[in-house]
C-alpha positions in Angstrom: -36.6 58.5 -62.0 -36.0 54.6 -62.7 -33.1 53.1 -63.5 -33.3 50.7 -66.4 -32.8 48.1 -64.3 -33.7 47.1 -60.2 -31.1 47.9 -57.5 -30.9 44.7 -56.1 -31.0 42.0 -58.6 -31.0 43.6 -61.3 -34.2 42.6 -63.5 -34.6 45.1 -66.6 -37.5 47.2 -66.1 -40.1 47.5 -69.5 -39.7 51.1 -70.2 -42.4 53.6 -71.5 -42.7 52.8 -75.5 -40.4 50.0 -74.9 -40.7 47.5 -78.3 -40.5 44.0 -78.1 -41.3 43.9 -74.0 -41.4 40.2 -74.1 -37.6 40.9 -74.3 -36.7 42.1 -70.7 -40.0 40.5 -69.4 -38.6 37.3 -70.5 -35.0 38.2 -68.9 -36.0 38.9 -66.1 -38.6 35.7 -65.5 -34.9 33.9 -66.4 -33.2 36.0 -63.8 -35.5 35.5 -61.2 -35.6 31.4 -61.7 -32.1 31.5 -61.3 -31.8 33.3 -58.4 -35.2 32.6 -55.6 -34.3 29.9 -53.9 -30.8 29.4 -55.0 -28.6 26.6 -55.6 -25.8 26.4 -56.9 -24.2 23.3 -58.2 -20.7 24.1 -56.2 -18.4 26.7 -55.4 -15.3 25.3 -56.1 -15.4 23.8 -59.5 -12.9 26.0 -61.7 -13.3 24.9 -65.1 -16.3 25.8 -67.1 -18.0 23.1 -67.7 -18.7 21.5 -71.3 -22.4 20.3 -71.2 -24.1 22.2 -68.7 -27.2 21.7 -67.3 -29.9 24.1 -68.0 -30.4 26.8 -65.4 -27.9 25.2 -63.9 -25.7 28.2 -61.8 -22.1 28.3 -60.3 -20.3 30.0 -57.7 -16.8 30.7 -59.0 -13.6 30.3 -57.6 -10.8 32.4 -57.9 -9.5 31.5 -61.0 -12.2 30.5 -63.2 -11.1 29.4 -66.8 -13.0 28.8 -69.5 -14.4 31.5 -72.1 -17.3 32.5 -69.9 -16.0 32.1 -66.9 -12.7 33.8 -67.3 -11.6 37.2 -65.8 -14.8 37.1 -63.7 -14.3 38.0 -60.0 -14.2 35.4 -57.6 -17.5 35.0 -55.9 -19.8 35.7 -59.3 -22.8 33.8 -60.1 -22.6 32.4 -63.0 -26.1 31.2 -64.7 -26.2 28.8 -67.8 -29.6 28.4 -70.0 -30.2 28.3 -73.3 -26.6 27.5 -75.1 -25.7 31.0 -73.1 -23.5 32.0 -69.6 -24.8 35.0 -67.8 -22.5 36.6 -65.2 -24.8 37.9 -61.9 -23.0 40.3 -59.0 -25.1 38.6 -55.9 -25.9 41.4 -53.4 -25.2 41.5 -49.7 -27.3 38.6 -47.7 -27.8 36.8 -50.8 -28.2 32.9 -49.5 -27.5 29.6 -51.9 -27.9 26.3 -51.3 -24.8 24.5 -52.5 -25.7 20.7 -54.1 -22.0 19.2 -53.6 -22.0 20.3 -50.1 -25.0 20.1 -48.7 -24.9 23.1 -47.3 -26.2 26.6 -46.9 -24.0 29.5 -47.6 -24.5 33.9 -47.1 -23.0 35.9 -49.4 -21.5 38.6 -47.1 -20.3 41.5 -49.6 -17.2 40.3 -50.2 -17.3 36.4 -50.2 -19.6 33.2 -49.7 -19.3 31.5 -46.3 -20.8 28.8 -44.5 -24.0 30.0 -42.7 -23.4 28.4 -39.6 -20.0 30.0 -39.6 -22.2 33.3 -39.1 -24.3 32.4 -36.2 -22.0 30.8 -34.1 -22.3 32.0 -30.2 -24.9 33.3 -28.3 -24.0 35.4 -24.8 -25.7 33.5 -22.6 -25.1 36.2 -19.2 -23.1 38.9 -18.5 -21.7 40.6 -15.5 -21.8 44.8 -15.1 -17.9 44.3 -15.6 -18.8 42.8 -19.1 -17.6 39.3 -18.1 -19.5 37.1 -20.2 -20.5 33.5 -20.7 -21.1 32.5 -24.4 -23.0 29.4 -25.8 -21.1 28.6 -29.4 -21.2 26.8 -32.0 -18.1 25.5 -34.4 -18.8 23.9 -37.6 -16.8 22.7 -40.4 -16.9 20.2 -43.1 -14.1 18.1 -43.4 -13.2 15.7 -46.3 -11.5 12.3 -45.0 -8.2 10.7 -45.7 -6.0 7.8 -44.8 -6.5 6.4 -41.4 -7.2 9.8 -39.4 -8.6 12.7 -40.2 -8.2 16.0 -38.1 -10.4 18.9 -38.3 -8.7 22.2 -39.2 -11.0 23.9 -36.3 -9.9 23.1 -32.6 -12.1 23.3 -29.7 -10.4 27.0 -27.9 -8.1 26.6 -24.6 -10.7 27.2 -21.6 -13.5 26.5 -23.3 -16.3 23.6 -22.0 -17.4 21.2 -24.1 -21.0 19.8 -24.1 -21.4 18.2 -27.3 -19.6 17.6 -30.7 -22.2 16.3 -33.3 -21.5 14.9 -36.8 -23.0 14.1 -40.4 -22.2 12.4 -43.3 -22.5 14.5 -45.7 -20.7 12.2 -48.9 -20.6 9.1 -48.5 -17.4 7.4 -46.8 -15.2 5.3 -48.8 -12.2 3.1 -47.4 -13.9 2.5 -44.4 -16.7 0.5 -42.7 -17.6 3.0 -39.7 -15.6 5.9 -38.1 -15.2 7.4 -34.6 -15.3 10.7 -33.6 -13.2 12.0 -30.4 -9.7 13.5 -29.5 -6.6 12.4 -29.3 -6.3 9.8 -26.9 -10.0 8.8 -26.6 -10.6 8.3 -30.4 -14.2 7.5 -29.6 -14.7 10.0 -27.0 -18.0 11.8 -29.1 -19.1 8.4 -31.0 -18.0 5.1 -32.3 -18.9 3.0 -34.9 -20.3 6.2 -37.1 -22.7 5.6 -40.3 -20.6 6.1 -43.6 -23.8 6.5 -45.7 -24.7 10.3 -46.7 -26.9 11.8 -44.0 -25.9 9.6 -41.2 -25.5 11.5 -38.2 -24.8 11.2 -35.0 -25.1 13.6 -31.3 -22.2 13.2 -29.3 -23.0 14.2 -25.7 -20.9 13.8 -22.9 -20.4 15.1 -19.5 -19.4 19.0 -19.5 -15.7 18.5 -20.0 -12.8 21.3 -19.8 -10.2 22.0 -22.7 -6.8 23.8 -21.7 -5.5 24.0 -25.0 -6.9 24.1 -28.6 -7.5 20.2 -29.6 -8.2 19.3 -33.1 -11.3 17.1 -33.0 -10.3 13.6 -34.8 -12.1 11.0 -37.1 -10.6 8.2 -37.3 -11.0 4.9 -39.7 -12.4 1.8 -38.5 -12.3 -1.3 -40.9 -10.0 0.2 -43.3 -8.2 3.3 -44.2 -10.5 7.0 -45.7 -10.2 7.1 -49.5 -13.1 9.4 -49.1 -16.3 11.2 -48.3 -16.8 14.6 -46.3 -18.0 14.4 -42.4 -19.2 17.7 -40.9 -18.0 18.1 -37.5 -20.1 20.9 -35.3 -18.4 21.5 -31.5 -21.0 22.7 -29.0 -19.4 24.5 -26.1 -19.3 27.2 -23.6 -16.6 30.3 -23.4 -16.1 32.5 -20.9 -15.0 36.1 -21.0 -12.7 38.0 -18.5 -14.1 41.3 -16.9 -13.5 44.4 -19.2 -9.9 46.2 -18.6 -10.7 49.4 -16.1 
């Protein structure tokens, strides 16, 4: 026996006798542009906007105001079109580009998070003690300010670094370049870093050893940050003790 409407994204079926069917045909052609191949036009914007643009659709923040957009739970999708705001519950696995980011993000069931923050190590070998050596990945996008800027993620005690890679992903203002390194070597993964969106930049060096979490730096050159987002990924190895007997 059907529902009157699909499991998953909820599309309103046409039902036996159903009059007008152009009505939920028509709904759900408008649900469906909004939500295959999502994006969103950010996920931190709190304010309902005045002139929206149509089909445009939001991820809200905890919160929201506005007379749409309050009460809502944090995390909704919220779909403008047609002088009308339609509230949408995504469903687990649910992926959305995000325009202000640049960035892809998973809904997981209870919030939306970055989806490099979900695939972030690999084991690379274990031992039959469970001992293991992990390739991983650390990502995060980090808005600049003043001279340096230090990333909230640290590259882990014990851990071996291979590479920390950069992009622009706003444009940097204040500045004519960056570096990216540690402190003490401010240039230790790259100097003189593109400020335009989309420059980027591999930062390999010679398998080095961390003893204690370090914040990875970016640091202005030519001036002071009075903006623009880098995103900072730290490519390194872990290593796992044997299991406890």
């Amino acid at each position: 026996m059907f529902d009157e409407s699909t499991p998953r994204l909820g599309l309103p079926y046409v039902l036996a006798a159903q009059a007008q069917k152009h009505i939920p045909i028509n709904e759900s052609l408008a649900r469906l542009d909004g939500l295959v191949q999502l994006a969103v036009e950010s996920r931190v914007v709190a304010a309902q906007p005045v002139s929206p643009v149509g089909g445009g659709v939001w991820i809200l923040p905890a919160g929201a105001t506005g007379a749409a957009w309050s009460g809502q739970a944090a995390g909704t999708l919220m779909r403008f079109e047609a002088g009308a705001w339609e509230a949408i519950s995504p469903a687990e696995g649910v992926l959305a580009w995000v325009k202000d980011e640049n960035q892809l993000v998973a809904f997981d069931g209870a919030a939306w998070a970055p989806l490099s923050a979900s695939f972030k190590s690999l084991t690379a070998a274990a031992s039959p003690g469970l001992a293991n050596t992990r390739l991983e990945i650390r990502e995060e996008e980090t808005a600049l300010v003043g001279a340096t800027t230090s990333t909230a993620m640290v590259i882990p005690s014990r851990a071996i670094v291979l590479a920390v890679s950069t992009r622009t992903t706003v444009a940097v203002t204040g500045a004519a370049a960056y570096s990216c390194g540690v402190a003490g070597d401010a240039s230790k993964f790259g100097g003189s870093l593109g400020v335009a969106r989309n420059s980027s930049n591999v930062g390999v060096i010679g398998p080095t050893a961390f003893y204690s979490d370090t914040p990875v730096l970016l640091t202005a050159a030519g001036g002071s940050f009075t903006g623009g987002k880098v995103r900072v990924a730290v490519h390194l190895l872990r290593f796992d003790t044997p299991a406890a007997v």
